[in-house]
C-alpha positions as CSV (number, residue, x, y, z in Angstrom):
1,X,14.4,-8.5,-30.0
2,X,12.2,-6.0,-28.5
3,X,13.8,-2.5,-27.8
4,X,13.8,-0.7,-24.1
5,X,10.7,0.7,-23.4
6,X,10.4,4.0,-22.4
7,X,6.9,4.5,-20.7
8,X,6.1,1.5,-18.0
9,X,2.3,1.4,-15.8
10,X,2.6,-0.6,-13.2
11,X,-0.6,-1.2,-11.2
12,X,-0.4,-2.4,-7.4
13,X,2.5,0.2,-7.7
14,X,1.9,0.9,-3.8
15,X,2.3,-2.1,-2.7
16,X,5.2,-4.3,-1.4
17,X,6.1,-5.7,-4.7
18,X,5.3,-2.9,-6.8
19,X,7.2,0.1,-5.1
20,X,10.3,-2.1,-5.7
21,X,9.3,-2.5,-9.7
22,X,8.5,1.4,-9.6
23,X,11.8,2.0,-8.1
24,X,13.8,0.0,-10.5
25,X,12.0,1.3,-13.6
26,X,12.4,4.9,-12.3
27,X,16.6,4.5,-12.0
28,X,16.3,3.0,-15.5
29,X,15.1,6.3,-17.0
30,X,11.6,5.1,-17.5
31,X,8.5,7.1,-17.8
32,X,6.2,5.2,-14.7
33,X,2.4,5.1,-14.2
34,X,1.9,4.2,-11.0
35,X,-1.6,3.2,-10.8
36,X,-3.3,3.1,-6.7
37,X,-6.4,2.8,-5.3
38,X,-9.0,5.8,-5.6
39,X,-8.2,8.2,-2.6
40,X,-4.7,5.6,-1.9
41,X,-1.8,8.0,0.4
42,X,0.4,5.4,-1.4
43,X,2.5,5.5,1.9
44,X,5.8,3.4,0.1
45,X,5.7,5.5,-2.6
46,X,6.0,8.9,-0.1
47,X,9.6,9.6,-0.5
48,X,9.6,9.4,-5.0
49,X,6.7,11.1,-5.1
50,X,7.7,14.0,-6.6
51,X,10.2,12.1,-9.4
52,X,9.5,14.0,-12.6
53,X,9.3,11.1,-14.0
54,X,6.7,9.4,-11.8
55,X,3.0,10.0,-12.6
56,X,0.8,8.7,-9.6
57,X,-2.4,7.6,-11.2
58,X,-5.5,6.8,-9.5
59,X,-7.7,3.9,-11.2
60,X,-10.3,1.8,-10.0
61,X,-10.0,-2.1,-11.7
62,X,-13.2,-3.0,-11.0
63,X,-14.7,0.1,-13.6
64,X,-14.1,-0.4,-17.3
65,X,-14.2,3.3,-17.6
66,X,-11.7,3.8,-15.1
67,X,-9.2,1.1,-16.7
68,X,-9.9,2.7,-20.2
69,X,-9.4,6.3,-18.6
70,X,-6.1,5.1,-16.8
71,X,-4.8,3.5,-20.0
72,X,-5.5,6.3,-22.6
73,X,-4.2,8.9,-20.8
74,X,-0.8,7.4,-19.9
75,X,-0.7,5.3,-23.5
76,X,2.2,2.9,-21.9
77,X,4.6,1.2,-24.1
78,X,4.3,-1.8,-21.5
79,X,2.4,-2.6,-18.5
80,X,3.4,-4.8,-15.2
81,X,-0.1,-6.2,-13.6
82,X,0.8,-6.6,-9.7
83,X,-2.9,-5.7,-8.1
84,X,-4.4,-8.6,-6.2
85,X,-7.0,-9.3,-3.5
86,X,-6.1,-11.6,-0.9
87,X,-2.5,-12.1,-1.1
88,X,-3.2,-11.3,3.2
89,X,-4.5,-14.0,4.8
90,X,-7.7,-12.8,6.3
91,X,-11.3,-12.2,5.5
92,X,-11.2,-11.3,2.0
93,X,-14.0,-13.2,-0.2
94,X,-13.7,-15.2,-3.1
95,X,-16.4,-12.9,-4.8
96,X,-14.1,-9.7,-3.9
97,X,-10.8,-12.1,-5.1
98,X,-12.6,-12.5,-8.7
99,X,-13.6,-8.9,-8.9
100,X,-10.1,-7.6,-9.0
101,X,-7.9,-10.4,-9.7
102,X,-10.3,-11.7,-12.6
103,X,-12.4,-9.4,-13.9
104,X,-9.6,-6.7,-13.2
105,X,-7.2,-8.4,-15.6
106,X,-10.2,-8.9,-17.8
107,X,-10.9,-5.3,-18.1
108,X,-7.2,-4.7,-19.0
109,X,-7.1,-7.1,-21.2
110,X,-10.0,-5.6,-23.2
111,X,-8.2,-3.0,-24.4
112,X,-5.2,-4.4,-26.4
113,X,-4.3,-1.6,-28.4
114,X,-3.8,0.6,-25.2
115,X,-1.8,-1.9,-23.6
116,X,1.4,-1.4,-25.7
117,X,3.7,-4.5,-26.6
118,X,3.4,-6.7,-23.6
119,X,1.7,-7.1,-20.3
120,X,3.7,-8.7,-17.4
121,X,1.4,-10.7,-14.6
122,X,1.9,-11.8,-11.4
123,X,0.9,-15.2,-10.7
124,X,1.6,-17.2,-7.6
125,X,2.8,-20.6,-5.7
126,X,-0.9,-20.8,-4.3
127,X,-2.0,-21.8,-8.5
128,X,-0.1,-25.3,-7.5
129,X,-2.4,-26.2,-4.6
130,X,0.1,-28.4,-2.9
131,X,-1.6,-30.3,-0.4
132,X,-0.1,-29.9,3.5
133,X,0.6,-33.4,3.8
134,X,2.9,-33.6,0.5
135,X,6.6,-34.1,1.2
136,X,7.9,-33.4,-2.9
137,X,7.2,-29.2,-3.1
138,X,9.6,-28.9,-5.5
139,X,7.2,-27.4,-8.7
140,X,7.7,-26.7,-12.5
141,X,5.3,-25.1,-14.7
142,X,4.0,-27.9,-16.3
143,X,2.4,-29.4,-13.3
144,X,-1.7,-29.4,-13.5
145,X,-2.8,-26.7,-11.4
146,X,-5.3,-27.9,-8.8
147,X,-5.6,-24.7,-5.6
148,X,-7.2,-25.6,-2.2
149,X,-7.6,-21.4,-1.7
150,X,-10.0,-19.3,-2.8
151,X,-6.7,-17.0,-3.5
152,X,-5.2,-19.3,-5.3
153,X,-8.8,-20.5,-7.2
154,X,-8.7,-16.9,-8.8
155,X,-5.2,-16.7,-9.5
156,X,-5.7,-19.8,-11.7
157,X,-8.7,-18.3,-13.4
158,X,-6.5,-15.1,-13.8
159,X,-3.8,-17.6,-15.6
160,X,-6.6,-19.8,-17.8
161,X,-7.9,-15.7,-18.7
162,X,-4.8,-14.6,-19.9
163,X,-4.0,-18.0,-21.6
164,X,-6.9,-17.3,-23.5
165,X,-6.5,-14.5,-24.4
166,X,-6.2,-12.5,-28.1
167,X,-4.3,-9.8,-30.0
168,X,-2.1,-9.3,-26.5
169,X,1.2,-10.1,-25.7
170,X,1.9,-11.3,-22.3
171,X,4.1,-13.1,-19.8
172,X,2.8,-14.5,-16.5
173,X,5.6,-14.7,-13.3
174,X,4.7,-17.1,-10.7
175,X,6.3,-15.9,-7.5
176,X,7.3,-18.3,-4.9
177,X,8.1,-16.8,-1.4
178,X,9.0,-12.8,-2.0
179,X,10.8,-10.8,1.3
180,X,12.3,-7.8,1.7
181,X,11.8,-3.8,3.1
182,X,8.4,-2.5,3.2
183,X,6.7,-6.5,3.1
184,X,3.8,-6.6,5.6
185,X,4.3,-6.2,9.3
186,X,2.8,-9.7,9.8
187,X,4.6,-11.7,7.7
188,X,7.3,-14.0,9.2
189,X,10.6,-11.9,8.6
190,X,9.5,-8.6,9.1
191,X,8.4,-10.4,12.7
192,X,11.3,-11.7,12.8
193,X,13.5,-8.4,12.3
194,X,11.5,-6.5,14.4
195,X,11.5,-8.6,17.4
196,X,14.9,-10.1,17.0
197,X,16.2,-6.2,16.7
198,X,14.1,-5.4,20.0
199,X,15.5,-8.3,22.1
200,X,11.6,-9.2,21.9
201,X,9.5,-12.9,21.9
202,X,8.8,-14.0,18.5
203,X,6.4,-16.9,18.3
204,X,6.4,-19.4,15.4
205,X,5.3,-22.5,14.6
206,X,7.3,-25.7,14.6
207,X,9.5,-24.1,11.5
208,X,9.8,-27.4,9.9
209,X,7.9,-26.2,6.9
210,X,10.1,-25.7,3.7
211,X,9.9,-22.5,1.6
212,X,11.6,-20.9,-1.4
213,X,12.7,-17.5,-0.5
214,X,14.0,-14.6,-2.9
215,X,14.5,-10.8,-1.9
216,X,12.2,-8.9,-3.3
217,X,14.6,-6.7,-5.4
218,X,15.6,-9.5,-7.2
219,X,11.8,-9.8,-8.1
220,X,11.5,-6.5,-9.3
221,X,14.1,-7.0,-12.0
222,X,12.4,-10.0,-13.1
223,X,9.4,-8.3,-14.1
224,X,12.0,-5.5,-15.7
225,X,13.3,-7.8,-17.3
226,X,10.3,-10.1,-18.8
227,X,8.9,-6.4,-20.1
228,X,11.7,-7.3,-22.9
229,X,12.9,-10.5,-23.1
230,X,12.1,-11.9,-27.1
231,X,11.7,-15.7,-26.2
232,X,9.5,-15.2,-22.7
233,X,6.4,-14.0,-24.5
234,X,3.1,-16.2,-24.1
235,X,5.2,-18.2,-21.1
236,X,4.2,-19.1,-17.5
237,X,8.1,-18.7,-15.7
238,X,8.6,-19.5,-11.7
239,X,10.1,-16.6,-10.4
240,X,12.0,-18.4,-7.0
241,X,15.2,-19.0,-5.3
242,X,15.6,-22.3,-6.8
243,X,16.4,-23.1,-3.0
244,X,14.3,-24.6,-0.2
245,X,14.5,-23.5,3.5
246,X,12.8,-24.8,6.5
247,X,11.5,-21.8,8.6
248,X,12.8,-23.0,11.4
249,X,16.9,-22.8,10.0
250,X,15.4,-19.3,8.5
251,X,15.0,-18.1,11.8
252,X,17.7,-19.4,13.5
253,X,19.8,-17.9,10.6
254,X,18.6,-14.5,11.0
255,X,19.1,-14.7,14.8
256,X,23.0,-15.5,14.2
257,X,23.5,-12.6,12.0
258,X,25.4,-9.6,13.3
259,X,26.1,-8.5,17.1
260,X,28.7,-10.6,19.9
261,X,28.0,-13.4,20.6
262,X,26.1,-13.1,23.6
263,X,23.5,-11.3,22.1
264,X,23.3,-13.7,19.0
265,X,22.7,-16.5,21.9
266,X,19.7,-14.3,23.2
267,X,18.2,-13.7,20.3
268,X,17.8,-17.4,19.7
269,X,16.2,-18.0,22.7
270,X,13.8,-15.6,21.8
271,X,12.7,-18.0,18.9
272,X,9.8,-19.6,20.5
273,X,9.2,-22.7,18.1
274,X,5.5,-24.0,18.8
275,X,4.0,-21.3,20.1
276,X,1.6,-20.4,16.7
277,X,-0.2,-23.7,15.2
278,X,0.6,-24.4,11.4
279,X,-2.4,-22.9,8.8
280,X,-4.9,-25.7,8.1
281,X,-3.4,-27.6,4.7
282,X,-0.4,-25.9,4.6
283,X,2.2,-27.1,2.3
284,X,5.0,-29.1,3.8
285,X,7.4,-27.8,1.2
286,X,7.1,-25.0,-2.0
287,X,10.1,-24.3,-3.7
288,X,10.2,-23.7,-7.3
289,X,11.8,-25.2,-10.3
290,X,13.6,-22.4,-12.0
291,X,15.0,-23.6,-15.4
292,X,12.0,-21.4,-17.2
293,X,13.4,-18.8,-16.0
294,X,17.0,-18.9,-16.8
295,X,16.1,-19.9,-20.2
296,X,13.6,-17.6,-21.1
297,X,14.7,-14.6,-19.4
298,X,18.2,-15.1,-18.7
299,X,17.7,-14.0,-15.0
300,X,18.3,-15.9,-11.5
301,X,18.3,-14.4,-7.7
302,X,21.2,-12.9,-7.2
303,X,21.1,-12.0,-3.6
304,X,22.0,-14.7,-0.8
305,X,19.3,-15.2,1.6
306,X,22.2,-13.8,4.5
307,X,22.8,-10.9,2.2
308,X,18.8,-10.1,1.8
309,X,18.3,-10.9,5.9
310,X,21.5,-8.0,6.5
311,X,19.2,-5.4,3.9
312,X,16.1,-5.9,6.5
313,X,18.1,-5.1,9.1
314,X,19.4,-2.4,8.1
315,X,16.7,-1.2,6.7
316,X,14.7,-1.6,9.3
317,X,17.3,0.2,11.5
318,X,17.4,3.1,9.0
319,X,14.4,3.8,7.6
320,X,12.5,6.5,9.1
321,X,8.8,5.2,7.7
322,X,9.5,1.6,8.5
323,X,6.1,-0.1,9.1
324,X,7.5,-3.0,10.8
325,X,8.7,-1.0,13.9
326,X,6.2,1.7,16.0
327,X,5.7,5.3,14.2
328,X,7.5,6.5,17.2
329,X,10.7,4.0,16.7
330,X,10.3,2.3,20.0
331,X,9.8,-1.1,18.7
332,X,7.6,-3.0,21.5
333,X,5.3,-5.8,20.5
334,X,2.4,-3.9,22.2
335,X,0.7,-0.6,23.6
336,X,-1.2,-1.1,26.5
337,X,-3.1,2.6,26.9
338,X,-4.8,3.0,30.1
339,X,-6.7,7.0,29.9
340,X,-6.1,8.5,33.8
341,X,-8.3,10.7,35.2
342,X,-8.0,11.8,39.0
343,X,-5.8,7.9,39.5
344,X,-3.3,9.2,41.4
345,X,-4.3,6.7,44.2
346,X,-4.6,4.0,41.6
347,X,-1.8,4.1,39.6
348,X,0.9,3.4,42.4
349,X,-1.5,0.2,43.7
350,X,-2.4,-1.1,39.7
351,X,1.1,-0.4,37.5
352,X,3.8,-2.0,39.2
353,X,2.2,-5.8,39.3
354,X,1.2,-5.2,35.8
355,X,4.7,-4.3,34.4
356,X,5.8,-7.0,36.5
357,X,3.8,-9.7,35.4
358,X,4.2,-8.6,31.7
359,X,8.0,-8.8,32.2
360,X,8.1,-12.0,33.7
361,X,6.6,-13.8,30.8
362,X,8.9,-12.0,28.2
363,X,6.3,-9.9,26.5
364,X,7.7,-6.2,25.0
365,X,5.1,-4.2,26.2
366,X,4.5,0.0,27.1
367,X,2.1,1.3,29.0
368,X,0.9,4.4,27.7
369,X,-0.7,6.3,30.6
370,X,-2.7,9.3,29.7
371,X,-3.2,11.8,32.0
372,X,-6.9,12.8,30.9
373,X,-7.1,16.2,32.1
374,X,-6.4,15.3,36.4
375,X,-7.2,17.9,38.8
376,X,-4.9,15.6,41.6
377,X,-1.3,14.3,41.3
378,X,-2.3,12.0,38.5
379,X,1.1,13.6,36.9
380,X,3.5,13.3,39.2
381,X,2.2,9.6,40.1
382,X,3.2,8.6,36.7
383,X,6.7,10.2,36.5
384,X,7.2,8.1,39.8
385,X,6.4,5.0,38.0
386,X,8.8,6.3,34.8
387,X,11.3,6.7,37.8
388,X,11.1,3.5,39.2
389,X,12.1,2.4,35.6
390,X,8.9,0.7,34.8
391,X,8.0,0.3,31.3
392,X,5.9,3.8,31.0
393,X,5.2,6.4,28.2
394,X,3.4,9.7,29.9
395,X,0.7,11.3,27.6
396,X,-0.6,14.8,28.7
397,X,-4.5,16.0,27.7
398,X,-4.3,19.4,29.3
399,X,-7.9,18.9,29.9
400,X,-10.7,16.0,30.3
401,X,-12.6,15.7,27.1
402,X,-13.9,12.5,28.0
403,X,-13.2,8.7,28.6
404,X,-12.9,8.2,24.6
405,X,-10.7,11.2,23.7
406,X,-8.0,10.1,26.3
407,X,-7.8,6.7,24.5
408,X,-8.1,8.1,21.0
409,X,-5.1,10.3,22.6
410,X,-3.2,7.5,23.5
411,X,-3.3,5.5,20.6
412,X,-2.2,8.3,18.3
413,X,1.3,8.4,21.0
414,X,2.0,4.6,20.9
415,X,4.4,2.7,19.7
416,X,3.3,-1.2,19.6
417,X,2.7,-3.4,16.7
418,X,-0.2,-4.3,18.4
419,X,-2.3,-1.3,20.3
420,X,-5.2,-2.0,23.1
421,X,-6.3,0.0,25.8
422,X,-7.9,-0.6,29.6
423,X,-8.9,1.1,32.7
424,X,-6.2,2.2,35.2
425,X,-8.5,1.1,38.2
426,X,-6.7,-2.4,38.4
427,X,-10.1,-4.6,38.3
428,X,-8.0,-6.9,35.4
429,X,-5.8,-9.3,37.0
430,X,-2.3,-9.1,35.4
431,X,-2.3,-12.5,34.7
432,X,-5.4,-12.1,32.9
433,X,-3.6,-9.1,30.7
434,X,-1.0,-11.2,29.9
435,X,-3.1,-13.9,28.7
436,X,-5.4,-11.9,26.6
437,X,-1.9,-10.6,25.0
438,X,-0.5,-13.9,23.8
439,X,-4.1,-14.3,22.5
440,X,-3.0,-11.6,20.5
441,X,-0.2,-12.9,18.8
442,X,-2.1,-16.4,18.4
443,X,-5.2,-14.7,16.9
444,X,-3.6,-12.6,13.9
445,X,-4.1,-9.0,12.2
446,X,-7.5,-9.1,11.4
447,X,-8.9,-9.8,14.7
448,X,-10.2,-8.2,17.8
449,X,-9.2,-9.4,21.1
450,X,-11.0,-8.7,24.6
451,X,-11.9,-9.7,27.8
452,X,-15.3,-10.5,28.4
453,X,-16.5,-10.3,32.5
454,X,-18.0,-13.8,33.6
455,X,-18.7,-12.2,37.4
456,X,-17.9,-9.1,38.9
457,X,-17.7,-6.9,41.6
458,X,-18.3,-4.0,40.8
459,X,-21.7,-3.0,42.7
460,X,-25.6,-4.2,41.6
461,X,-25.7,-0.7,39.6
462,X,-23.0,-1.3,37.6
463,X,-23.8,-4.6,36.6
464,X,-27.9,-3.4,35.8
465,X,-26.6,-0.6,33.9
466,X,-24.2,-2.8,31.9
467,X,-27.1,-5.2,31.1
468,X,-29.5,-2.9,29.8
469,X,-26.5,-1.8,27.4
470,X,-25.3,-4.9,26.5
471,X,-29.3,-6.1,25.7
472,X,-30.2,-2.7,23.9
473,X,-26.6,-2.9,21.5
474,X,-27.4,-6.5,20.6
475,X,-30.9,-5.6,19.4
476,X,-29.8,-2.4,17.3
477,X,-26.7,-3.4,16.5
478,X,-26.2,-7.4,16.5
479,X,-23.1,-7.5,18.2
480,X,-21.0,-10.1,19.0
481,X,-20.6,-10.3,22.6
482,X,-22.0,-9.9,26.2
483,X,-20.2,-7.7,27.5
484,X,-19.5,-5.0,24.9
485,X,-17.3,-3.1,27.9
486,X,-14.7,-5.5,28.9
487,X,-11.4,-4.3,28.7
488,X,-8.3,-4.3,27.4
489,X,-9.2,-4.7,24.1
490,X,-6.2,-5.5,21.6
491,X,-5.8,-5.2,17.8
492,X,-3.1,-5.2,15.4
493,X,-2.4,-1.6,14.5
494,X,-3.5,-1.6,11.2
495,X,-6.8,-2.5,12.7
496,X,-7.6,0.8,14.8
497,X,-6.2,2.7,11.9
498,X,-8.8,1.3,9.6
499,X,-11.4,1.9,11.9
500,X,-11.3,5.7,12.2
501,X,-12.9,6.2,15.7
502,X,-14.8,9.4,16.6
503,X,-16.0,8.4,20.5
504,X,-14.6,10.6,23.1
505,X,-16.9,9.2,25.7
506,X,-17.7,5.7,27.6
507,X,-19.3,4.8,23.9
508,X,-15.9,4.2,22.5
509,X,-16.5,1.0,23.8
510,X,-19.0,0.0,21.3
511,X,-18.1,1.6,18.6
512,X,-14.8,-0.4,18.4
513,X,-17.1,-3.5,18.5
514,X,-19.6,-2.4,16.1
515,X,-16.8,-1.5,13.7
516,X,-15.3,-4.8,14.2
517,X,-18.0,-6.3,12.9
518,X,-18.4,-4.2,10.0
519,X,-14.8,-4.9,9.3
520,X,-15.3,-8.8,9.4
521,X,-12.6,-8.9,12.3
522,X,-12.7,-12.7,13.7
523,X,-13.5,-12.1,17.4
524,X,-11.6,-13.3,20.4
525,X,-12.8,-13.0,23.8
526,X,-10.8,-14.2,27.4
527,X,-13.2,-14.7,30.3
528,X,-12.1,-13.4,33.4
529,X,-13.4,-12.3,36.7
530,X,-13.7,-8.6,37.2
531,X,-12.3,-7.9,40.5
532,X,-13.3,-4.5,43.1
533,X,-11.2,-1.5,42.5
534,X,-8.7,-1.3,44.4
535,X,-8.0,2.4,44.9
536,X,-9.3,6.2,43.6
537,X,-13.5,5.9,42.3
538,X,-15.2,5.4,39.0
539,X,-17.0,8.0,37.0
540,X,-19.3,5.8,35.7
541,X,-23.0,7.3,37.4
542,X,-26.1,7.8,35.8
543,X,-25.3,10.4,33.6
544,X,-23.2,7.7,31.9
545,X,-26.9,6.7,31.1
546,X,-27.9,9.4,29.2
547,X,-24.4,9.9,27.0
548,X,-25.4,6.1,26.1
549,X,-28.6,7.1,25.1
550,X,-27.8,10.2,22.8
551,X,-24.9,8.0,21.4
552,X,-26.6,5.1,20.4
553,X,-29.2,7.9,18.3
554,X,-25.7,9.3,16.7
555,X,-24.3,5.7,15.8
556,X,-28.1,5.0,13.8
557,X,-28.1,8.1,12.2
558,X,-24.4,7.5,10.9
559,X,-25.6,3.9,9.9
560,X,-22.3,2.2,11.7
């Protein structure tokens, strides 16, 4: 039998899997190397950081040098594998998948006699390429492996790598459907938490899909646990519930848990079943076989799914760096920040029908109305709409530093999932907000979401002097759209924190598209007609022009 190891690196330690495992090996009395990404804040690892018995380790697995580095200077008795490109669904490429979930392992693997006395590997579900039109998901390890992912493609060549591998010990979990605190904001039960907590819409699909769930700190102690276990060595184990769930009963579950009855009856009808579209070739059933596992490592999931559902509650409810909720604990859906300046005669005339129409179709939604600097009642205009008990955050800029910096202002103050800004002047119908936010929701977190302008009335200078913009950004720049100025524009929050914006004038504009398109953002766009302001003036003039001009020169010269 092997004995208790006593020094443990675990790479992917920041992520949502791994800062469980670090957890668990740290109230063991294990010596963890948490490896992260080069320059990585590691934000679930913020509150252990300073465990004396935590080493926070940077490493890059796509450098030899850097793996070799990583592994000499720790010397670990053991090591848990958990990094991985792509578990998200987005935009990541097969080539980047290989790089770190193939060639990563392999560069671990080439160094055997720094590894210690076993290497634990996550595998996953996505190796069994079950087809979406395939009833029997049930799924031992025996079955021939066959993905239709590029994900799951280089998880297999991960498995066929370590399978052939020499002079190392290892053990490779597949893990079936993982939940639990700190998962990823998208996924379906931190959605579900968050909007069921905040009384808010959550859309689904038709739920009938069945999955295997198992909290995630049931997980962690599996990989604990395979570090040791004598007969798992060399084996492929399913690490799952064992039980299958349709999403739909999931949800409805977690909707009856907790609170009178009354509020357990609104929460359900907040469930709205059909409103997202099923992933093309998704699975009609994954649930694992899990005799492997209580054979070879004596473990099963211990924690009911109501039991795990409660812990997201109440950690959601608790915790004070909960991603799945707003940085300011407000919990809406989304932030609508509209930059003021001079508005007091727009506000009173735009706001109202725009709360109004938001509310009406059930969407949790704050405005976030800067006052950029105002030399006029902006201020007080916007505590009367707070008053009136409209839906409305205040921000102060104590002076105008430009159309960008009163955004950039906002978005720092809000509190949605989802984060967007527009123009205060009203020239967006409401209707046409409120479509471009369920657009939102349909579209994903790796996309960008706008209106584009298919006629206005704005005045012939307006529309010549958009043009000419429009034209000379698509040259220099290739964008992806027409009308590089139509707002709102919506993102997932994640999104605008990735993209690091430095406009503090009208350019912002474009340098959220650019950067979407650097990013590989899908791109949405919801025509609408532009309508005449209704109150207050623009400050859109010629020398609007010019700060184009000298910008575009600045975004060349940083190569955007």
């Amino acid at each position: 039998m092997l004995a208790v190891m006593k020094r443990v690196l675990v790479t992917g330690a920041s992520g949502f899997i791994g800062c469980h495992v670090v957890r668990l090996l740290l109230r063991e009395g294990i010596e963890v190397g948490a490896v992260v990404r080069p320059g990585s804040v590691a934000p679930r690892l913020a509150d252990i950081r300073n465990n004396p018995h935590l080493q926070i380790l940077e490493g890059d697995l796509t450098s030899a040098e850097s793996v070799r580095s990583v592994l000499s200077s720790f010397a670990p008795e053991g090591v848990i594998h958990l990094a991985a490109a792509g578990v998200a669904a987005g935009r990541t490429r097969l080539a980047d998948m290989v790089q770190v979930n193939v060639a990563g392992l392999a560069r671990l693997l080439e160094e055997p006699a720094l590894l210690g006395r076993r290497i634990v590997v996550a595998g996953s579900v996505f190796e069994y390429g079950v087809r979406g039109d395939e009833e029997d998901g049930d799924l031992d390890e025996g079955l021939t492996l066959s993905p239709t992912t590029a994900y799951g493609l280089s998880k297999v060549m991960a498995t066929q790598l370590l399978e052939r591998s020499v002079g190392v010990e290892w053990v490779l979990l597949r893990l079936f459907g993982v939940y639990g605190p700190w998962e990823r904001p998208e996924r379906l039960i931190p959605n579900l938490v968050s909007g069921l907590t905040g009384l808010s819409e959550v859309p689904l699909s038709d739920g009938l899909q069945v999955r295997d769930m198992t909290y995630v700190k049931d997980v962690a102690q599996a990989f604990v646990t395979a570090l040791t276990a004598p007969k798992a060595a060399h084996q492929v184990i399913n690490i799952g519930s064992g039980t299958g769930i349709s999403v739909k009963d999931l949800a409805l579950r977690a909707a009856a848990l907790n609170g009178p009855e009354e509020v357990r009856a609104r929460r359900e009808r907040l469930l709205r079943f059909g409103a997202r579209g099923r992933r093309e070739g998704e699975p009609a059933r994954l649930v694992a076989h899990t005799r492997r596992a209580h054979e070879l490592l004596g473990w099963e999931a211990r924690t009911t799914l109501d039991e795990g559902l409660v812990h997201c509650f109440e950690w959601f409810r608790t915790e004070p760096d909960n991603p799945w909720r707003s940085s300011t604990g407000r919990g809406v859906a989304f932030s609508i920040v509209i930059p003021c300046y001079n508005e007091e005669a727009s506000l009173p005339a735009s706001i109202p029908p725009l709360a109004e129409i938001l509310a009406l179709q059930g969407l949790s939604v704050e405005i976030v109305l800067v006052n950029n600097g105002s030399t006029d009642g902006t201020g007080r205009a916007i505590d009367q709409l707070i008053a009136l008990g409209l839906p409305v955050m205040r921000v102060d800029v104590p002076r105008n530093e430009g159309y960008g910096f009163g955004i950039l202002s906002g978005l720092r103050a809000a509190g949605g999932r989802c984060l967007g800004y527009m123009c205060a002047d009203g020239q967006v119908a409401p209707e046409d907000v409120a479509r471009l936010l369920w657009a939102v929701q349909r579209a994903g977190p790796e996309a960008l979401v706008k209106v584009r302008r298919v006629a206005r009335n704005d005045g012939l200078f307006r529309w010549l002097q958009s043009r000419i913009f429009n034209l000379v950004c698509l040259l220099l720049f290739r964008t992806l759209t027409t009308d590089i100025n139509g707002t709102p524009k919506m993102a997932a929050r994640q999104v605008w924190e990735r993209m690091r914006l430095e406009s503090r004038d009208w350019f912002i504009d474009a340098e959220v598209v650019v950067k979407a398109k650097r990013m590989g953002l899908s791109f949405v766009e919801i025509p609408v007609v532009f309508m005449p302001r209704q109150a207050g003036r623009s400050w859109v003039n010629w020398k609007t022009s010019l700060e184009f001009a000298k910008n575009i020169v600045r975004a060349l010269a940083r190569r955007w």
